[in-house]
C-alpha positions as CSV (number, residue, x, y, z in Angstrom):
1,X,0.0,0.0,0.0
2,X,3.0,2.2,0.9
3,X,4.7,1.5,-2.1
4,X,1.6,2.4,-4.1
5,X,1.3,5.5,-2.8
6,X,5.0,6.7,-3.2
7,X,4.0,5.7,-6.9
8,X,1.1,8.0,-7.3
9,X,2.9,10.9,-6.0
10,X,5.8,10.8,-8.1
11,X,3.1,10.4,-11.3
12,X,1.8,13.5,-10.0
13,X,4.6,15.2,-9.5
14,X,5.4,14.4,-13.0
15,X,2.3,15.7,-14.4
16,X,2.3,18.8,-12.6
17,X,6.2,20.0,-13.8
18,X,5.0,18.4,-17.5
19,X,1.9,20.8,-17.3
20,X,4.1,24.0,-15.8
21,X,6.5,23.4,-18.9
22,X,3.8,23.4,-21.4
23,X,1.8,26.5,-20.4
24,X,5.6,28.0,-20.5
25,X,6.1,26.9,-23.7
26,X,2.6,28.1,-24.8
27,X,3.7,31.7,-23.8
28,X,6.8,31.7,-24.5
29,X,7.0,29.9,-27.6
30,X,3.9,29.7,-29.6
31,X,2.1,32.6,-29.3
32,X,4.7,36.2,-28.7
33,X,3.2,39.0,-29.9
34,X,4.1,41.0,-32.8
35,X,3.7,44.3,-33.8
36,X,0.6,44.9,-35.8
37,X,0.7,46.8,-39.0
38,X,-1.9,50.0,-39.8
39,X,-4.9,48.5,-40.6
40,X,-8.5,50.4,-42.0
41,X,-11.8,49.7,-41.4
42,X,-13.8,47.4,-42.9
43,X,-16.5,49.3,-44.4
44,X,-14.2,52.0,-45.8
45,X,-13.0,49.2,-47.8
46,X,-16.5,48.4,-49.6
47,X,-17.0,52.3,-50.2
48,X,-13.6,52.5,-51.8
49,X,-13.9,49.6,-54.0
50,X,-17.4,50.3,-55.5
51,X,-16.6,52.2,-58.6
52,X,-13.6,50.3,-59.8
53,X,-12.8,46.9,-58.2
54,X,-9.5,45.8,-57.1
55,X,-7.7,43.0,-58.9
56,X,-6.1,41.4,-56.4
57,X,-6.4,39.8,-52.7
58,X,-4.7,37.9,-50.6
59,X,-5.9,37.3,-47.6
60,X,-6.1,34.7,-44.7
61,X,-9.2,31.7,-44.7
62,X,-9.6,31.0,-40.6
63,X,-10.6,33.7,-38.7
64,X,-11.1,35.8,-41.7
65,X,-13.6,33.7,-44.0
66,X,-13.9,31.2,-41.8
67,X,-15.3,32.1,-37.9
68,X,-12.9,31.1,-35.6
69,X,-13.8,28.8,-33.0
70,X,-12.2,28.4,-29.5
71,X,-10.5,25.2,-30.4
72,X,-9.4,26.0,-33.2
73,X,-9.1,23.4,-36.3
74,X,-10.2,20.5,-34.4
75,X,-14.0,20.8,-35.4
76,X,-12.9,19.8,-38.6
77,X,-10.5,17.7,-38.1
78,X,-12.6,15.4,-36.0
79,X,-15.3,15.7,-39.1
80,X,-12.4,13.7,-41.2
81,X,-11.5,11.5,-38.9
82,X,-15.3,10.7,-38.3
83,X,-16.6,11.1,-41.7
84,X,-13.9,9.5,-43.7
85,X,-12.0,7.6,-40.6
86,X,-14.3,5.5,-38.2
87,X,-16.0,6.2,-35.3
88,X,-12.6,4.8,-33.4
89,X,-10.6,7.1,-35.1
90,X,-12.8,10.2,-33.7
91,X,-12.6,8.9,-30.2
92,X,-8.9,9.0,-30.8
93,X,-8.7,12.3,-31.5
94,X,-11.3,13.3,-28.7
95,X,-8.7,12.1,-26.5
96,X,-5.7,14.2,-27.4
97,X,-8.1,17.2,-26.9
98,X,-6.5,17.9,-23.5
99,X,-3.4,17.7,-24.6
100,X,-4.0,19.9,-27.7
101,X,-5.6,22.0,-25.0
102,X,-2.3,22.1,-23.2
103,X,-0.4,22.8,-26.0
104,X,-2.4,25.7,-27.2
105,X,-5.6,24.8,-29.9
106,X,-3.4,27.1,-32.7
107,X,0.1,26.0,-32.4
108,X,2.2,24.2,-34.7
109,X,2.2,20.9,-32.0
110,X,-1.3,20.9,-31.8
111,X,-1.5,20.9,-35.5
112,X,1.0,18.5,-36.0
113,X,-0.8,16.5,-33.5
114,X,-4.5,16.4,-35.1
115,X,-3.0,15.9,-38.7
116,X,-0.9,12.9,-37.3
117,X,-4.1,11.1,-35.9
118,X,-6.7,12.3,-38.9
119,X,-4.8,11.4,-41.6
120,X,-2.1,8.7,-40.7
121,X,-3.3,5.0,-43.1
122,X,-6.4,7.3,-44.4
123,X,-6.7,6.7,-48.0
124,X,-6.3,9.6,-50.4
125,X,-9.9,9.1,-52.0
126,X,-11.8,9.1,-49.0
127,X,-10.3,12.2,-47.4
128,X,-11.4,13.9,-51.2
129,X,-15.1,12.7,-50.4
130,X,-15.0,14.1,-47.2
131,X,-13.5,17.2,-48.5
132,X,-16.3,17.6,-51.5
133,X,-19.3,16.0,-49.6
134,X,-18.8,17.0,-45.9
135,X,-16.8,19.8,-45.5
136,X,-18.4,22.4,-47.4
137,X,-21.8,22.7,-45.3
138,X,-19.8,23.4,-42.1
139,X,-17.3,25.9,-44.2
140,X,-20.2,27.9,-46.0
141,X,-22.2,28.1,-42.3
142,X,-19.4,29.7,-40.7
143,X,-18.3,31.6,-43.6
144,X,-18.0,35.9,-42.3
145,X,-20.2,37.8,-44.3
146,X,-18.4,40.9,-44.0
147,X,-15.2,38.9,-44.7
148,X,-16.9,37.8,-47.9
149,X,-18.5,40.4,-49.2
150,X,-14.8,41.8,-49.2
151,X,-13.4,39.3,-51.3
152,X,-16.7,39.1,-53.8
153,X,-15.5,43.1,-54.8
154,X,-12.4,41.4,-56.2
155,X,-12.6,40.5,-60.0
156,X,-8.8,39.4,-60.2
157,X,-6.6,37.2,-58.2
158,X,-7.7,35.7,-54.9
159,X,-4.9,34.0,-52.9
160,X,-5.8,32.0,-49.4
161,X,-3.6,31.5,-46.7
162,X,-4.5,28.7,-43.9
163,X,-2.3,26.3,-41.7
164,X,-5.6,23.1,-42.8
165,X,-4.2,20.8,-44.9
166,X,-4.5,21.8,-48.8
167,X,-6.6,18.3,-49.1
168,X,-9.5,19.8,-46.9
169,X,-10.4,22.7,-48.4
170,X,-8.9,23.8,-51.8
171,X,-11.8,22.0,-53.4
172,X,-14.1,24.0,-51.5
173,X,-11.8,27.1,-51.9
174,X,-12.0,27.2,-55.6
175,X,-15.7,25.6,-56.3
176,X,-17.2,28.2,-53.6
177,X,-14.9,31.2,-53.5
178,X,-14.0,31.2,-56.7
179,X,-10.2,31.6,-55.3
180,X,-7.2,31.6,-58.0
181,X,-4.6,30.0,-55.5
182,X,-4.3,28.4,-52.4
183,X,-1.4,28.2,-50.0
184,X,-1.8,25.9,-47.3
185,X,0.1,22.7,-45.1
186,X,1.2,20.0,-48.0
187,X,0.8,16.4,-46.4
188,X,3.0,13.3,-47.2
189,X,1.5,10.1,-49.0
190,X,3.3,6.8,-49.0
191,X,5.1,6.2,-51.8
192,X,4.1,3.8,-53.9
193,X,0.4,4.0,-52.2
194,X,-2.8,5.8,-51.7
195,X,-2.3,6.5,-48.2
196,X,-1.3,9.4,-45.9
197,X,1.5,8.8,-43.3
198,X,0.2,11.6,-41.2
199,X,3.4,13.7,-41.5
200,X,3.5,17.3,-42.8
201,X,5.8,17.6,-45.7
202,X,9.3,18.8,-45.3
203,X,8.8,22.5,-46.1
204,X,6.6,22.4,-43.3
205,X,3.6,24.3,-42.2
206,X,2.7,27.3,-44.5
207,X,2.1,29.8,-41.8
208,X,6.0,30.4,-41.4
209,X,6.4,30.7,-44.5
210,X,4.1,33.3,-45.6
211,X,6.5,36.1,-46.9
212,X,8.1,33.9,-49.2
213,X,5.4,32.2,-50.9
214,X,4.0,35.7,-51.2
215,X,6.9,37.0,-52.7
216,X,6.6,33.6,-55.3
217,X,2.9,34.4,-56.1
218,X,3.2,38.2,-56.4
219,X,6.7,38.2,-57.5
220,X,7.7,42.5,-57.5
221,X,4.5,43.3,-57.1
222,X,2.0,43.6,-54.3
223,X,-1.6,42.3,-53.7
224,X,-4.5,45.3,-54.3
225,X,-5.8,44.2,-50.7
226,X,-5.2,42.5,-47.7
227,X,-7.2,40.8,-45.5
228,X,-6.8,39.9,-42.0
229,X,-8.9,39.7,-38.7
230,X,-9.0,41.1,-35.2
231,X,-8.1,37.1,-34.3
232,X,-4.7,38.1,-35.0
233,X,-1.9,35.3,-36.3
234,X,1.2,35.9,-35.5
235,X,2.7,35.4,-38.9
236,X,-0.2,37.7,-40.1
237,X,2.4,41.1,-40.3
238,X,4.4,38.7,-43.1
239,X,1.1,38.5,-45.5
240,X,0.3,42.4,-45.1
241,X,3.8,43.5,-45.8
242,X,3.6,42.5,-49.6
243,X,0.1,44.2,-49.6
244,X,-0.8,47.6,-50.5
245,X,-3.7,48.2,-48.1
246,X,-4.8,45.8,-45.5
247,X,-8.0,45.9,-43.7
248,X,-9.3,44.1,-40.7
249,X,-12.5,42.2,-39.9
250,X,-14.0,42.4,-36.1
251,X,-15.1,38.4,-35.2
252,X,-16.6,40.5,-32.3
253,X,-19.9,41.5,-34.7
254,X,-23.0,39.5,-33.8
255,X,-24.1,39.9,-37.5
256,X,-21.4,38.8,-39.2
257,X,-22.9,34.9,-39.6
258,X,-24.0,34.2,-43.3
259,X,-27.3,33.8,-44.0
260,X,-28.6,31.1,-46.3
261,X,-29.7,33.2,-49.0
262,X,-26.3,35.0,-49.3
263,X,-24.0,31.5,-50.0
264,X,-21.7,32.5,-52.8
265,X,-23.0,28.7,-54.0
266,X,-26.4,27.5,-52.9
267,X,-25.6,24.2,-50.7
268,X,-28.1,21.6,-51.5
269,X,-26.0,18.4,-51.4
270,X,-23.8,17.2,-48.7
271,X,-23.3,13.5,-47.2
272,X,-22.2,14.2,-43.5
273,X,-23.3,11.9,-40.7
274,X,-22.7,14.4,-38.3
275,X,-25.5,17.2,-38.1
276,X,-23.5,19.7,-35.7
277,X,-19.7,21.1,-35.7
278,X,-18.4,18.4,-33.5
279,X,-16.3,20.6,-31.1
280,X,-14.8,19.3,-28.0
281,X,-17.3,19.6,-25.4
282,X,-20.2,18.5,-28.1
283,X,-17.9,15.3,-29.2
284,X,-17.9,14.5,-26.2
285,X,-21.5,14.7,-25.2
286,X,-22.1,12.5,-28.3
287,X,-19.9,9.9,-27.0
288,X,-21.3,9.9,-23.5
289,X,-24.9,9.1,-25.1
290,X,-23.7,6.8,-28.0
291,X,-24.3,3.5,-25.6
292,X,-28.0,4.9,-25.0
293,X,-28.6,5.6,-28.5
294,X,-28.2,2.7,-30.0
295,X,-30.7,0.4,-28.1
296,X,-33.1,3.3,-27.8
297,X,-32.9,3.7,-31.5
298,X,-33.0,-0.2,-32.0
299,X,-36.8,0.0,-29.7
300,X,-37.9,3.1,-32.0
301,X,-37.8,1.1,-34.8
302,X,-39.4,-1.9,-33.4
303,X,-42.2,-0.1,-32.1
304,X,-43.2,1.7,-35.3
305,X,-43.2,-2.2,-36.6
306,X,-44.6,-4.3,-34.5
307,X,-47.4,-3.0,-32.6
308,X,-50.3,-1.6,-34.2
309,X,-51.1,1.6,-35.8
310,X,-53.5,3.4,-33.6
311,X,-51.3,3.4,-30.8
312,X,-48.0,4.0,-32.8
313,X,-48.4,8.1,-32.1
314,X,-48.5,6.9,-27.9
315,X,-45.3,5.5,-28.0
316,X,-43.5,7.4,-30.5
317,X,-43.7,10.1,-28.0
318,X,-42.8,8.1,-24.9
319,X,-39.6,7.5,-26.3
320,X,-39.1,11.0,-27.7
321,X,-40.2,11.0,-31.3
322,X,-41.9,13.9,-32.0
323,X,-44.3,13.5,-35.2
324,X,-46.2,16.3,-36.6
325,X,-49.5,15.5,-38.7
326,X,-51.3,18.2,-40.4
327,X,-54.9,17.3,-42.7
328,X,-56.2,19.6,-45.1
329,X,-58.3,17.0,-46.7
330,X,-61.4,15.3,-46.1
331,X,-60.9,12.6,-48.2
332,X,-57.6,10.9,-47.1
333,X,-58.4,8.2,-45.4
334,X,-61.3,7.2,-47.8
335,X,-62.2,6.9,-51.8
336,X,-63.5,9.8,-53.1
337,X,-66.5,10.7,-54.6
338,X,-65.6,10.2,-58.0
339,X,-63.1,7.2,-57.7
340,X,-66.1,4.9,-58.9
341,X,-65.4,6.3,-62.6
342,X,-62.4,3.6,-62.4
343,X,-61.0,1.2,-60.6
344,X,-57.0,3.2,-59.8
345,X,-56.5,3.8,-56.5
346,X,-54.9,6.7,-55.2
347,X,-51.2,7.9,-55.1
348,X,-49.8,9.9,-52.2
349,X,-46.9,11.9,-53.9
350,X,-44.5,12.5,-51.5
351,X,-41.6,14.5,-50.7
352,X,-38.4,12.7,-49.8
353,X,-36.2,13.1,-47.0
354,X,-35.7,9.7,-45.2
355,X,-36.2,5.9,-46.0
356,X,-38.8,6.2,-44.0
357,X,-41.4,8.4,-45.5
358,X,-43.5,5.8,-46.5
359,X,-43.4,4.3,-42.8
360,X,-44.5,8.0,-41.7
361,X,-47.1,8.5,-44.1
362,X,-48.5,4.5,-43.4
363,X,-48.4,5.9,-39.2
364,X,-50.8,8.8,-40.8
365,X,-53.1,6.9,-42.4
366,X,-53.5,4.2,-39.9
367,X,-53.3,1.7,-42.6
368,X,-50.4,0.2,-45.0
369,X,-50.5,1.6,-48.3
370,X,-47.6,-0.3,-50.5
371,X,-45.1,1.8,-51.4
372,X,-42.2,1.7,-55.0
373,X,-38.5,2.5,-54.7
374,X,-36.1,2.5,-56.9
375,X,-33.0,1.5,-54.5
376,X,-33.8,-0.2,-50.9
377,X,-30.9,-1.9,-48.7
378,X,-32.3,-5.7,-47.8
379,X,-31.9,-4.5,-43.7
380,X,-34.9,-1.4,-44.7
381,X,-36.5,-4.3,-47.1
382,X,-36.8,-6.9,-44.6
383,X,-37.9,-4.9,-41.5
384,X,-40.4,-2.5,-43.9
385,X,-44.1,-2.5,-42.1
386,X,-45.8,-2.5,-45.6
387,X,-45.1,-3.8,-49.1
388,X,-42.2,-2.1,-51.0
389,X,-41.2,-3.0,-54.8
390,X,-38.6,-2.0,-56.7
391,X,-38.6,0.1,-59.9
392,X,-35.7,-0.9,-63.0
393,X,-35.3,2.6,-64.1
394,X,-37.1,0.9,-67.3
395,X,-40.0,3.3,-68.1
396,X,-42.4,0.6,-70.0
397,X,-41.7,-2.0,-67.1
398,X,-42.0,0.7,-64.4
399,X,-45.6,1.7,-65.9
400,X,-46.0,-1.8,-66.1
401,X,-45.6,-2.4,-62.6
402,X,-47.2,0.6,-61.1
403,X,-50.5,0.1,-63.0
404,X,-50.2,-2.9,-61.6
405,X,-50.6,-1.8,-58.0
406,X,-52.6,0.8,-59.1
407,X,-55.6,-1.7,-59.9
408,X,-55.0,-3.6,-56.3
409,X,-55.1,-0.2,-54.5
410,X,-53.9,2.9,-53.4
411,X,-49.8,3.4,-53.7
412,X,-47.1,5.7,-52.2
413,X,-44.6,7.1,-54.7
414,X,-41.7,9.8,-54.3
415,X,-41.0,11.2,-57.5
416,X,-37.7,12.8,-56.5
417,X,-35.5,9.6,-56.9
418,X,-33.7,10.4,-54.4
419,X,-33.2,12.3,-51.0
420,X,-32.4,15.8,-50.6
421,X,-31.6,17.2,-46.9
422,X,-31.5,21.2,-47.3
423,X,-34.8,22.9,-48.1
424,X,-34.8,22.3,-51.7
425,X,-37.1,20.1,-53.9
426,X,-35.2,17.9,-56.7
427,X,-37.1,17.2,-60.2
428,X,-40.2,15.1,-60.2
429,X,-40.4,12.0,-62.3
430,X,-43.3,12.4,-64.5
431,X,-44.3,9.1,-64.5
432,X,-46.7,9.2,-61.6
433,X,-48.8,11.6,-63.3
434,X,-49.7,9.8,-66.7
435,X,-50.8,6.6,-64.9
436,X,-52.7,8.2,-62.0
437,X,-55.8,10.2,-62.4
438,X,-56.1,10.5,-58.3
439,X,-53.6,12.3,-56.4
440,X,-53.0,13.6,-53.1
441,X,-49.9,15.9,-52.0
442,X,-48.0,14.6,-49.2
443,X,-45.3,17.4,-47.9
444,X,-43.1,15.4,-45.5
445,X,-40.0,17.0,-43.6
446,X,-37.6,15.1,-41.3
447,X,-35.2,16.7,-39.0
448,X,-32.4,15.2,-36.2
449,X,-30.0,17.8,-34.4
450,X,-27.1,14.8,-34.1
451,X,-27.3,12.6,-37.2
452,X,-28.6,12.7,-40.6
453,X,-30.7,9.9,-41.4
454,X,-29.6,9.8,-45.4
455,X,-26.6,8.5,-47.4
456,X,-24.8,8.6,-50.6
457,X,-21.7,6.7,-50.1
458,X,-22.1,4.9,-46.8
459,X,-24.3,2.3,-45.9
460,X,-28.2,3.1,-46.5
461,X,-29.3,0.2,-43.9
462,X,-28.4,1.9,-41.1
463,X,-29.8,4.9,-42.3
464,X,-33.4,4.6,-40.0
465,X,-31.1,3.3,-37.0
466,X,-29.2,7.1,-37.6
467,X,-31.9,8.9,-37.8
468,X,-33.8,7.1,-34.2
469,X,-30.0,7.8,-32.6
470,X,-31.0,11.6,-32.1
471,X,-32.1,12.2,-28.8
472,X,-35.4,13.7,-30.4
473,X,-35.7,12.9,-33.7
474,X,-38.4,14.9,-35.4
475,X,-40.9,14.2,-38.9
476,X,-43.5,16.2,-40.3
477,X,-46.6,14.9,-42.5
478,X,-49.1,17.4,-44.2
479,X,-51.7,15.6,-46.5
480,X,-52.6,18.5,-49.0
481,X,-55.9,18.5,-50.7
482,X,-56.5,16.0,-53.6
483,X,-55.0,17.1,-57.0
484,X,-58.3,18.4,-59.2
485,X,-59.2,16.2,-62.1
486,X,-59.0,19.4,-64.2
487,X,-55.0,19.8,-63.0
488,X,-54.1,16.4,-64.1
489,X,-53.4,14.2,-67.4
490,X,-57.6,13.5,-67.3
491,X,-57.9,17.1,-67.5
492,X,-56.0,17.5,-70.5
493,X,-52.7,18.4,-68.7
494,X,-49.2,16.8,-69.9
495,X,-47.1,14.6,-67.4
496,X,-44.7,17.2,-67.0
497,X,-47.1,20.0,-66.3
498,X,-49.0,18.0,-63.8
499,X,-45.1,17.1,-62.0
500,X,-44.4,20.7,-62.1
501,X,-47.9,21.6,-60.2
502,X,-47.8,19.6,-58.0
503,X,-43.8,20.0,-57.1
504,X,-44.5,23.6,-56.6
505,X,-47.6,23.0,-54.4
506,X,-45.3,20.8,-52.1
507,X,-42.8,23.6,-52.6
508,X,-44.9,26.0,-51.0
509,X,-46.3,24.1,-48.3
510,X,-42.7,23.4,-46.5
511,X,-41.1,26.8,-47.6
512,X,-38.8,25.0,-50.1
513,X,-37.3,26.1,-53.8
514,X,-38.1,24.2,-56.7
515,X,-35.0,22.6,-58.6
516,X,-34.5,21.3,-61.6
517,X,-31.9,19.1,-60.4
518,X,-32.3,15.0,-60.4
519,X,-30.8,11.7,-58.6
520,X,-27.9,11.6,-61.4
521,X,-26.6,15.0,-59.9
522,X,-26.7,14.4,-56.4
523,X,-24.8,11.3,-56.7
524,X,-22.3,12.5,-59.2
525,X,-21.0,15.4,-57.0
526,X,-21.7,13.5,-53.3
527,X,-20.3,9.8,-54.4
528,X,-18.8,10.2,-58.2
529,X,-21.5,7.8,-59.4
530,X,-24.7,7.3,-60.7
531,X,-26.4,6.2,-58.2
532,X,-27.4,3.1,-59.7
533,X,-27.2,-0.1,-57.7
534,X,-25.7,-3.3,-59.6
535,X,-28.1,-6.7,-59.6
536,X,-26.3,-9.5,-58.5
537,X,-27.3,-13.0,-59.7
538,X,-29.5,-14.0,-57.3
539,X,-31.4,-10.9,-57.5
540,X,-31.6,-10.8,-61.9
């Protein structure tokens, strides 16, 4: 017992002097001051500039375009090593956060730190998904709107400075911002591989080497502005001494956050699990919950399967599901008036968001109405409460098939192909609309503050057990009035018109825009594919 105790003294001994030498080191070391070069206001820079634009910028991307946060880079570092790591790989890193702490959240250690465990046996392709399917959203909701509006005067040149790797956000950089160059940290790849080691390369990180790679871009001459923050860098006097003016943004403005409808791109794909900026503290709440989301998310789903409909709204909300149902029709639940003219049954157009709006709209309707999809994992398949058949992408054998279940009943059909998670509405299908002459509007949102319940490139079956995992997951269902005859193909209309109509309507109701975009797109940008699933054997 003795013995043990002499032990644990002299391990706290040794953590207390190992803490006293890092705070000296952070003083000391990392973060001296330097002096600060004359800077002007921001606003006299967008009165200046309005008659004739200047050509050129240069200017810093965190904690000038990009809000700082207190810890620095390690939101999105722990978005890679989440996103396109695994969920060990995330834990990991949330573990070195005290020592990154320690260190200092901006200096060179801590950096070398984070890249080290983000990026070491990561294959090159994945971290590019992240970078073009994740990273963006987070990027353009932080983005400074003053800070922007700045560089949007600038017709010319734009050059970015940031200590992130050059992998994480040069795609974003130049698809987004519209930026002519980026300087940033280089990392090393095996040779002979697609992997990172998780070392920086041997010129090292960028921000000590700002004057000369200025000097390299620029050559004798000097950038029209420069762009800095009041979150000062101490390397920051290097990039404003090869600029002619230099102006500074206040992170200290409550207004500065940028609103949706001012994204220099509009963001309507992305493919992150991960619905927050995973700081620290918020990591680590996820973490501390993850063993009580699982099995709660695992009952969710049982009880909207097994027992039966009428009380499915009872326990939803003991468990925390909060479902929404709004009616504007009288005629929902029952065949209209004139549905004796034939014998189709009704189709409930719907609005996609999750895998499991045709599980939400059978909850509404207190009854199983048979649903067609054009890709469904065998998991979602298996464990579906109602009938679900899949569509070829063959439009004679599609109309084949949907006429089919037409003449046995009513049908639930989402027209969009495909999911979309921002408040935008993807191209509808026509198809629906020449076979059916009764239709009924279905607006259907789905929202989850942790996870995403959707997929491009991982794996859709665990896409409902996602979307349970947040601690109150949330879906709305509005039943709209039945479509006129007069406003569909009976009444004279063309498929396409009666898409459009009808895709507006459902527009409308949730507050979303109208696209033009379809599956094809989303998958082409989010997972470099199609989006069309292979048959196997067994299935052909």
């Amino acid at each position: 017992m003795v013995v043990l105790m002499v032990l644990l003294k002299v391990a706290l001994h040794w953590l207390l002097s190992f803490y006293k030498a890092v705070r000296k080191l952070k003083t000391y070391g990392f973060l001296h001051k330097v002096p600060q070069k004359s800077t002007s206001n921001l606003s006299k820079c967008t009165t200046k500039f309005q008659g004739s634009a200047p050509q050129s910028l240069a200017s810093n991307f965190y904690g000038t375009l990009l809000r700082p946060t207190p810890s620095h880079f390690f939101p999105y570092f722990m978005l890679v090593a989440f996103e396109g790591g695994s969920l060990l790989r995330a834990l990991l890193l949330l573990l070195t956060s005290p020592l990154l702490w320690a260190f200092g959240w901006r200096s060179e250690v801590s950096l070398r730190i984070m890249v080290f465990v983000t990026f070491c046996g990561l294959k090159t392709k994945d971290v590019e998904l992240v970078s073009r399917a994740v990273l963006p959203k987070f990027f353009l909701e932080n983005l400074h709107l003053q800070g922007w509006e700045v560089v949007d005067l600038v017709k010319g040149r734009r050059v970015l400075f940031c200590g992130l790797p050059r992998v994480m956000f040069e795609g974003f950089a130049k698809e987004y911002l519209g930026v002519s160059e980026v300087l940033s940290t280089e990392l090393q790849v095996v040779k002979g591989s697609n992997y990172f080691s998780g070392f920086v390369c041997c010129s090292g990180l960028d921000l000590k080497h700002k004057g000369l790679r200025m000097k390299e871009v620029f050559e004798e001459e000097k950038a029209d502005v420069g762009l800095v923050s009041s979150y000062y860098n101490t390397h920051d006097h290097l990039l404003l001494s090869h600029c002619k003016e230099a102006y500074i943004i206040s992170n200290t403005n409550t207004t500065s956050t940028m609103p949706r409808d001012k994204y220099p791109k509009p963001l309507v794909f992305h493919d992150s699990r991960l619905a927050f900026l995973p700081t620290p503290l918020s990591t680590l709440s996820l973490f501390l919950f993850l063993p009580f989301s699982i099995p709660l998310s695992i009952a969710r789903i049982a009880l909207g399967i097994l027992p039966p409909y009428k009380i499915m709204f009872l326990l939803g909300a003991l468990t925390g599901v909060h479902f929404r149902l709004h009616h504007h029709s009288k005629n929902t639940n029952t065949k209209t008036a004139d549905k004796t003219h034939d014998k189709k049954g009704i189709v409930y157009v719907c609005t996609h968001r999750t895998l499991l709006d045709p599980v939400m709209l059978a909850t509404a309707l207190q009854r199983p109405v048979p649903a067609v999809t054009y890709s469904l994992s065998p998991i979602s398949e298996a464990i579906a409460p109602m009938r679900t058949v899949r569509l070829t992408r063959n439009r004679e054998s599609d109309s084949d098939t949907m006429l089919k279940l037409l003449s046995q009943g009513d049908l639930t059909i989402c027209p969009e192909g495909t999911t979309c998670r921002e408040p935008y509405l993807l191209r509808f299908s026509p198809l629906f609309a020449e076979l059916a002459d009764h239709i009924v509007p279905v607006a259907m949102d789905a929202k989850g503050s942790w996870f995403y319940g959707t997929t491009a490139s991982g794996h859709k079956g665990l896409d409902p057990l996602y979307f349970f995992m947040n601690p109150i997951p949330s879906y709305r269902v509005e039943l709209l009035e039945q479509v006129p005859r007069e406003m569909t193909c009976a009444g004279g209309l063309s498929g396409s018109e009666v898409a459009n109509l009808i895709q507006k309507q459902l527009g409308d109701s949730l507050g979303f825009e109208c696209t033009g975009l379809t599956r094809r797109d989303k998958y082409m940008m989010l997972a470099g594919n199609e989006g069309i699933v292979k048959k196997t054997k067994e299935s052909k």
